[in-house]
mmCIF file of the C-alpha atoms, coordinates in Angstrom:
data_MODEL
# 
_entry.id   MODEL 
# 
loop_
_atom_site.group_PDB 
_atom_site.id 
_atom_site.type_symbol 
_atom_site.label_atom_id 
_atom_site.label_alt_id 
_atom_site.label_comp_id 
_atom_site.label_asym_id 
_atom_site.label_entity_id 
_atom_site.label_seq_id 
_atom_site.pdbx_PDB_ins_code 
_atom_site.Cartn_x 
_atom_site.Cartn_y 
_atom_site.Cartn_z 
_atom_site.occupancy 
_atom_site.B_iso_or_equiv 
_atom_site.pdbx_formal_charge 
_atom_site.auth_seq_id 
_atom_site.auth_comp_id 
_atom_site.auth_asym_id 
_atom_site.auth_atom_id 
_atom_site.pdbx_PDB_model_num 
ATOM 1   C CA . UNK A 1 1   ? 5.165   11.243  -4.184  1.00 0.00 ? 1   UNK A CA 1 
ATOM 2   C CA . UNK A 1 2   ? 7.118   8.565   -3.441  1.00 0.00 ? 2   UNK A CA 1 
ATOM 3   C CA . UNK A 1 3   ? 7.580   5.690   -0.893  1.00 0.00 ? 3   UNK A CA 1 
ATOM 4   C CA . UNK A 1 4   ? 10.815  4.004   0.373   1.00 0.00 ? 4   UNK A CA 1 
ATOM 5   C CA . UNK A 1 5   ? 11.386  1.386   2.659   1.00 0.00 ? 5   UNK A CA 1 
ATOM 6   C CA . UNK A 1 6   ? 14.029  3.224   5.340   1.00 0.00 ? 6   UNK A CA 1 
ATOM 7   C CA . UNK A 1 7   ? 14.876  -0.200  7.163   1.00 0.00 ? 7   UNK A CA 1 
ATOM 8   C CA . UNK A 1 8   ? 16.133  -1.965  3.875   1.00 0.00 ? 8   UNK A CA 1 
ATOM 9   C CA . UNK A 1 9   ? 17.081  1.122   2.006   1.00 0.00 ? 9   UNK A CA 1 
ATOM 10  C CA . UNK A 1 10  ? 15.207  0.590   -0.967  1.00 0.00 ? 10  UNK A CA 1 
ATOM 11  C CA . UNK A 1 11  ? 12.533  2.333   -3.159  1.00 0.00 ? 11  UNK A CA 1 
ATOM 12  C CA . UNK A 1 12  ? 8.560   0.950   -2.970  1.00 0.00 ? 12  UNK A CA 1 
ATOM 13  C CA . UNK A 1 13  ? 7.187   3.012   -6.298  1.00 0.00 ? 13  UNK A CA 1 
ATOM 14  C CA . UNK A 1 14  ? 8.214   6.232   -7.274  1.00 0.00 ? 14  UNK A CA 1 
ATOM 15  C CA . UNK A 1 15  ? 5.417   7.417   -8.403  1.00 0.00 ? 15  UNK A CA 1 
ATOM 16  C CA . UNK A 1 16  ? 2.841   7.059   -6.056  1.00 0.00 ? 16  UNK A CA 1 
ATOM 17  C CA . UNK A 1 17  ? -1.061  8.086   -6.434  1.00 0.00 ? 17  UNK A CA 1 
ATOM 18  C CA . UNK A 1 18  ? -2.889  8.938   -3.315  1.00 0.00 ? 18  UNK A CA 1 
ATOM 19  C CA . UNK A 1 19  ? -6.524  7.998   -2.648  1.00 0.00 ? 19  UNK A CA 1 
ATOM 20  C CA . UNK A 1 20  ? -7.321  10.041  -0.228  1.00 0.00 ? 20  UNK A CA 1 
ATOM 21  C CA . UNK A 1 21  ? -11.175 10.888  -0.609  1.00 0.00 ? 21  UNK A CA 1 
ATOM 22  C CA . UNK A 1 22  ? -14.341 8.598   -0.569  1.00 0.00 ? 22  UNK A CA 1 
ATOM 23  C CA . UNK A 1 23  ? -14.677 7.759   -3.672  1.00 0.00 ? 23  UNK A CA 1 
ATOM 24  C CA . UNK A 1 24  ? -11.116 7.372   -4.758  1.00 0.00 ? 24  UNK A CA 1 
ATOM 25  C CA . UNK A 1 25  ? -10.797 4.780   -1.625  1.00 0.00 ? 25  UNK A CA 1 
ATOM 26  C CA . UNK A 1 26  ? -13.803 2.732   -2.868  1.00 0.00 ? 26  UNK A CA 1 
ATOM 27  C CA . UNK A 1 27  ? -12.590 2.779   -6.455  1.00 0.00 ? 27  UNK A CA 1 
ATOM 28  C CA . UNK A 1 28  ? -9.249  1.910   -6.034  1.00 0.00 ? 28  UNK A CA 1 
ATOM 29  C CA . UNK A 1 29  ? -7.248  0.128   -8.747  1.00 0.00 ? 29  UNK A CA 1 
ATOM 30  C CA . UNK A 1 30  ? -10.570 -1.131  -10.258 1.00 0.00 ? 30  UNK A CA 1 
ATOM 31  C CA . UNK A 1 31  ? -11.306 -0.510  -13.841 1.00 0.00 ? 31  UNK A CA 1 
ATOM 32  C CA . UNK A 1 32  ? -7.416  -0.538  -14.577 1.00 0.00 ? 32  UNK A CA 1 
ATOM 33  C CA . UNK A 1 33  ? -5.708  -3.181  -16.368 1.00 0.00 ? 33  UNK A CA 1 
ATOM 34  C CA . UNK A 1 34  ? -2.790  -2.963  -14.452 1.00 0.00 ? 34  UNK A CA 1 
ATOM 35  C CA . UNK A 1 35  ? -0.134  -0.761  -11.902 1.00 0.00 ? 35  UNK A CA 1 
ATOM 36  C CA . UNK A 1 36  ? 2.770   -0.173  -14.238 1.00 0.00 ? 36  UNK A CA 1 
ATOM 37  C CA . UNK A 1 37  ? 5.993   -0.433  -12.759 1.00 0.00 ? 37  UNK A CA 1 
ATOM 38  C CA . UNK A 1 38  ? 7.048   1.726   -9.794  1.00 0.00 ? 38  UNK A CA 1 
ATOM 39  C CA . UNK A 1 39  ? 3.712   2.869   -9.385  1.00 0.00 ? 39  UNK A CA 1 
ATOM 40  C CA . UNK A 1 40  ? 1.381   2.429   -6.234  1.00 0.00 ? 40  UNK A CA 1 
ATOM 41  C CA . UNK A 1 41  ? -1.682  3.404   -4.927  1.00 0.00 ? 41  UNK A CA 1 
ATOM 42  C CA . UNK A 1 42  ? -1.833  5.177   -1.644  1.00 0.00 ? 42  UNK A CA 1 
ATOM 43  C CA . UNK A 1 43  ? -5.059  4.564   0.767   1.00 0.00 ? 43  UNK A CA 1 
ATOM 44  C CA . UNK A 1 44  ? -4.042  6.971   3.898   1.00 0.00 ? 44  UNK A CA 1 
ATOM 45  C CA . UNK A 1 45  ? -6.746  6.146   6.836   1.00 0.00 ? 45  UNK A CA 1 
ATOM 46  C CA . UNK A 1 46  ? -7.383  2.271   5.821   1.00 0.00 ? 46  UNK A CA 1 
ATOM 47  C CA . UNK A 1 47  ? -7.105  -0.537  7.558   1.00 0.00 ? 47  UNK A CA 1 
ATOM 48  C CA . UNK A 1 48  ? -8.569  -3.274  5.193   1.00 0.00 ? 48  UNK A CA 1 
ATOM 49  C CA . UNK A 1 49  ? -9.000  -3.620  1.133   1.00 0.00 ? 49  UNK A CA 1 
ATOM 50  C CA . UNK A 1 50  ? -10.984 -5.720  -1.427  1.00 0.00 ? 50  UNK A CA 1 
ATOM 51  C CA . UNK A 1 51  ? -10.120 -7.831  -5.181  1.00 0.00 ? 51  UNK A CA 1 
ATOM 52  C CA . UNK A 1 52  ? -13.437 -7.553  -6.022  1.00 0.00 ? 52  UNK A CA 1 
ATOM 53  C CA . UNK A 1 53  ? -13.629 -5.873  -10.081 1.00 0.00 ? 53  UNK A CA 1 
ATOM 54  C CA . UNK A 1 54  ? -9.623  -6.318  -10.054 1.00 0.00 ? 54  UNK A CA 1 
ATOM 55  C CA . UNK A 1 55  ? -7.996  -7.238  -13.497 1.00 0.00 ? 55  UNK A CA 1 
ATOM 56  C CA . UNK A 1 56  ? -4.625  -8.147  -11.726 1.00 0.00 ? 56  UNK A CA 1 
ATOM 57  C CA . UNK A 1 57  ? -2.606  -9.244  -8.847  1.00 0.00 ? 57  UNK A CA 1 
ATOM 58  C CA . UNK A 1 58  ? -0.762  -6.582  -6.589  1.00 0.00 ? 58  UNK A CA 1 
ATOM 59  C CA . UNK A 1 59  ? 1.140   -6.696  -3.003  1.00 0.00 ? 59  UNK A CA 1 
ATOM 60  C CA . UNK A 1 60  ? -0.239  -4.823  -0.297  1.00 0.00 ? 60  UNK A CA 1 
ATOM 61  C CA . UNK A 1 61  ? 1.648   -3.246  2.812   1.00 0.00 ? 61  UNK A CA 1 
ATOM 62  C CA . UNK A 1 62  ? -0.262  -2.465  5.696   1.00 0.00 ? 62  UNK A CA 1 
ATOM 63  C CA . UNK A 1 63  ? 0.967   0.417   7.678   1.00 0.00 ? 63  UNK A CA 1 
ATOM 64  C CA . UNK A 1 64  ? 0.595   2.068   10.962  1.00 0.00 ? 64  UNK A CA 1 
ATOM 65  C CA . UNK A 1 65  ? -0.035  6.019   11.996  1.00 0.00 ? 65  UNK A CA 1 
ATOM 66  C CA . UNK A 1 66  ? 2.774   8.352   11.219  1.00 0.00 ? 66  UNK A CA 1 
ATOM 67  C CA . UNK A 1 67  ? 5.706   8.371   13.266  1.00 0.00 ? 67  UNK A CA 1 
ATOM 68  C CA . UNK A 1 68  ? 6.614   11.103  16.089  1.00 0.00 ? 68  UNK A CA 1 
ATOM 69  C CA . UNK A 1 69  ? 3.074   13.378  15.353  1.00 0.00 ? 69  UNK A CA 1 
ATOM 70  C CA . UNK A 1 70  ? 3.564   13.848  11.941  1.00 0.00 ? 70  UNK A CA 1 
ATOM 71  C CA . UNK A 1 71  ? 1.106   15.517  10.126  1.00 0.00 ? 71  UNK A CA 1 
ATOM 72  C CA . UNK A 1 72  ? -0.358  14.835  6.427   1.00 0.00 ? 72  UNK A CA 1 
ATOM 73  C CA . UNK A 1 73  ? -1.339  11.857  5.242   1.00 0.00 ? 73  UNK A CA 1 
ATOM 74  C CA . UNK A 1 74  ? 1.956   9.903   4.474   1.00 0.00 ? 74  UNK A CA 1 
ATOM 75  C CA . UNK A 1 75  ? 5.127   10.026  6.667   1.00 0.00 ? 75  UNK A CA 1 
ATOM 76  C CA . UNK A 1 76  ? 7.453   7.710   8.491   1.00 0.00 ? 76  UNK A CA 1 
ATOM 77  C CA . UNK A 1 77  ? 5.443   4.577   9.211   1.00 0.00 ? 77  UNK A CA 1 
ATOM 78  C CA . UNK A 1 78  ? 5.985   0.981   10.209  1.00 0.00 ? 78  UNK A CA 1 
ATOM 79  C CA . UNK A 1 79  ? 5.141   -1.949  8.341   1.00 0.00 ? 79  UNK A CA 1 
ATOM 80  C CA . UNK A 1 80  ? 1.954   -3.967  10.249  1.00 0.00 ? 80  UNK A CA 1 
ATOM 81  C CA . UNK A 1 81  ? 1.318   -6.400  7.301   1.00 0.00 ? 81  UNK A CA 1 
ATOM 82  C CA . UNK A 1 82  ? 2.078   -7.346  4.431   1.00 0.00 ? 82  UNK A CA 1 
ATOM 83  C CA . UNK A 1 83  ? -0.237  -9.234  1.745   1.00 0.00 ? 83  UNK A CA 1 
ATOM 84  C CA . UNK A 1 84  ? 1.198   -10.582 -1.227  1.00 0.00 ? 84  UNK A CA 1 
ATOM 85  C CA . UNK A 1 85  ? 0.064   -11.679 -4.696  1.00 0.00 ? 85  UNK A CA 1 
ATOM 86  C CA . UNK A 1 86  ? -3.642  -10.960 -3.791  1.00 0.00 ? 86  UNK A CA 1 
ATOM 87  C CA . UNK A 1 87  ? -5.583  -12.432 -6.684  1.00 0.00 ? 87  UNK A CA 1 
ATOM 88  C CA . UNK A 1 88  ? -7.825  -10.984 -9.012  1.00 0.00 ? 88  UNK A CA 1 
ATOM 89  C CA . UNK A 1 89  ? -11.453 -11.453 -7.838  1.00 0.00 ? 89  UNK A CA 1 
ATOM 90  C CA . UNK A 1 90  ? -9.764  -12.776 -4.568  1.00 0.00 ? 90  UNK A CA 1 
ATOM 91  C CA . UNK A 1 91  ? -12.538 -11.590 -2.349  1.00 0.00 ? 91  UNK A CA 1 
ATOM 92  C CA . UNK A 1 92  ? -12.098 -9.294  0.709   1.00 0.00 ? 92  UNK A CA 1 
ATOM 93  C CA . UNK A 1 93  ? -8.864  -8.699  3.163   1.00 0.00 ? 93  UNK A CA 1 
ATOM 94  C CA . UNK A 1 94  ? -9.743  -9.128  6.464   1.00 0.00 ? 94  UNK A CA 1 
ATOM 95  C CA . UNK A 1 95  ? -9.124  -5.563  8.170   1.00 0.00 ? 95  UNK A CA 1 
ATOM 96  C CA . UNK A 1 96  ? -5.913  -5.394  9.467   1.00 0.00 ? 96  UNK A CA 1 
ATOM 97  C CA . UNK A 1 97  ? -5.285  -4.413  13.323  1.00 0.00 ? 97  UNK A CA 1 
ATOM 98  C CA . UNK A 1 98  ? -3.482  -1.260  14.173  1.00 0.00 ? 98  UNK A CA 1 
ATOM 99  C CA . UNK A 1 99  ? -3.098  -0.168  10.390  1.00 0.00 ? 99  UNK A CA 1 
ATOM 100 C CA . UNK A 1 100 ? -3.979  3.118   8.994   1.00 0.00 ? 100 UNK A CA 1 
ATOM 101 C CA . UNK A 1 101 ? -3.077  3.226   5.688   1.00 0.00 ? 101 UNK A CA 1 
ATOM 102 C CA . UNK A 1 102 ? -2.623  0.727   2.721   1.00 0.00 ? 102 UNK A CA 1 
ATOM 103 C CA . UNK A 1 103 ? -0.020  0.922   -0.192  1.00 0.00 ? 103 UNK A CA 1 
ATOM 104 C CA . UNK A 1 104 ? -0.855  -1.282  -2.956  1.00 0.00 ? 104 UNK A CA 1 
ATOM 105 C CA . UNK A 1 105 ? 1.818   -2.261  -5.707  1.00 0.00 ? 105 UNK A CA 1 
ATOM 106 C CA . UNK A 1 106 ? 2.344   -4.453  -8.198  1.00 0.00 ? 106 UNK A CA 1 
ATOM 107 C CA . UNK A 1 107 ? 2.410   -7.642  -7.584  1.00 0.00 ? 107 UNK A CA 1 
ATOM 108 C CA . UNK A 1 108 ? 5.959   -9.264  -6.465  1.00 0.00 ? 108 UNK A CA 1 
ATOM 109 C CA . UNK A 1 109 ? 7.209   -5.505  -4.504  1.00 0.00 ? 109 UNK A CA 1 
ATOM 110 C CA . UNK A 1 110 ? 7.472   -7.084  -1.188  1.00 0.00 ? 110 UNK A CA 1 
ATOM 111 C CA . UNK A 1 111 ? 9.600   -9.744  -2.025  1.00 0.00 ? 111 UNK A CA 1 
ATOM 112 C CA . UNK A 1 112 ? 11.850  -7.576  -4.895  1.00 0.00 ? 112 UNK A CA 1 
ATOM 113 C CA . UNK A 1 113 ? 12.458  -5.179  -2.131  1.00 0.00 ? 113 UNK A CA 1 
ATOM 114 C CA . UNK A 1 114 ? 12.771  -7.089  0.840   1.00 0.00 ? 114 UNK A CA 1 
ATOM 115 C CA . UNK A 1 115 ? 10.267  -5.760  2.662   1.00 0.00 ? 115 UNK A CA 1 
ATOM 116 C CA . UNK A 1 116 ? 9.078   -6.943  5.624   1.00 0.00 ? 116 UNK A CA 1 
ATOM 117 C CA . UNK A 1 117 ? 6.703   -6.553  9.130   1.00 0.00 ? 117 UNK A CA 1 
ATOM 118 C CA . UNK A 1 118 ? 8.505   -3.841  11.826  1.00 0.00 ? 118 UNK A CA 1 
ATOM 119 C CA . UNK A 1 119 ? 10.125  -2.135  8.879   1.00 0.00 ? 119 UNK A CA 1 
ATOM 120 C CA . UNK A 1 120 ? 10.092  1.855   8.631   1.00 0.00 ? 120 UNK A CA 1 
ATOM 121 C CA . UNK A 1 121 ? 8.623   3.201   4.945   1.00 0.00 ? 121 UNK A CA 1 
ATOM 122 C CA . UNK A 1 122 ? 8.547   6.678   4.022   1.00 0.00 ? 122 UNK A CA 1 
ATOM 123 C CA . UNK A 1 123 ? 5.221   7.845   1.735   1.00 0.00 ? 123 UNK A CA 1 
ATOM 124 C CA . UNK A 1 124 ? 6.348   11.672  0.617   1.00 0.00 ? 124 UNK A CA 1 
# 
């Protein structure tokens, strides 16, 4: 899978790993000693995220529900939030409003790529 960002025209990760069941979502990047380089981590479904047991910083984009009744767990979705540089050990991230899915990246994505609230990302 990949993810772009439609609005600036630019490429999120292009290798993206989707955590789509119950204990991939509460496992998470934990245990890893790091997101290489145009990878991300795909929670579909989640509107909040934790730095508890993390070894390293990442960005996070909060997103909406897919665009137009798309179906599947990625699509065409605005941006709702974006956190960046969340600390290892940095505690909990308060649950987002109107998201429904989180893409976590290394650390310094959002601002390489220009990424920012309102914009339209594609996760396919």
């Amino acid at each position: 899978m990949i993810a772009r960002n439609l609005t600036r025209d630019t490429v999120l990760a292009e290798r993206v790993e989707i955590g789509s069941s119950i204990w991939a979502k509460f496992w998470g990047l934990m245990g890893r000693s790091s997101l290489a380089a145009g990878s991300a981590l795909w929670l579909p479904g989640e509107n909040g995220i934790h730095m508890f047991f993390m070894r390293f910083p990442i960005d996070a984009i909060f997103v909406g529900r897919p665009r137009d009744g798309e179906a599947g767990s990625g699509g065409t979705r605005a941006v709702v939030s974006l956190h960046r540089n969340l600390r290892p050990w940095g505690g909990i991230v308060p649950l987002v409003r109107g998201a429904n899915g989180v893409l976590e990246l290394p650390a310094g994505m959002i601002d390489a790529t220009g990424t920012q609230p309102g914009d339209v990302i594609f996760i396919g």
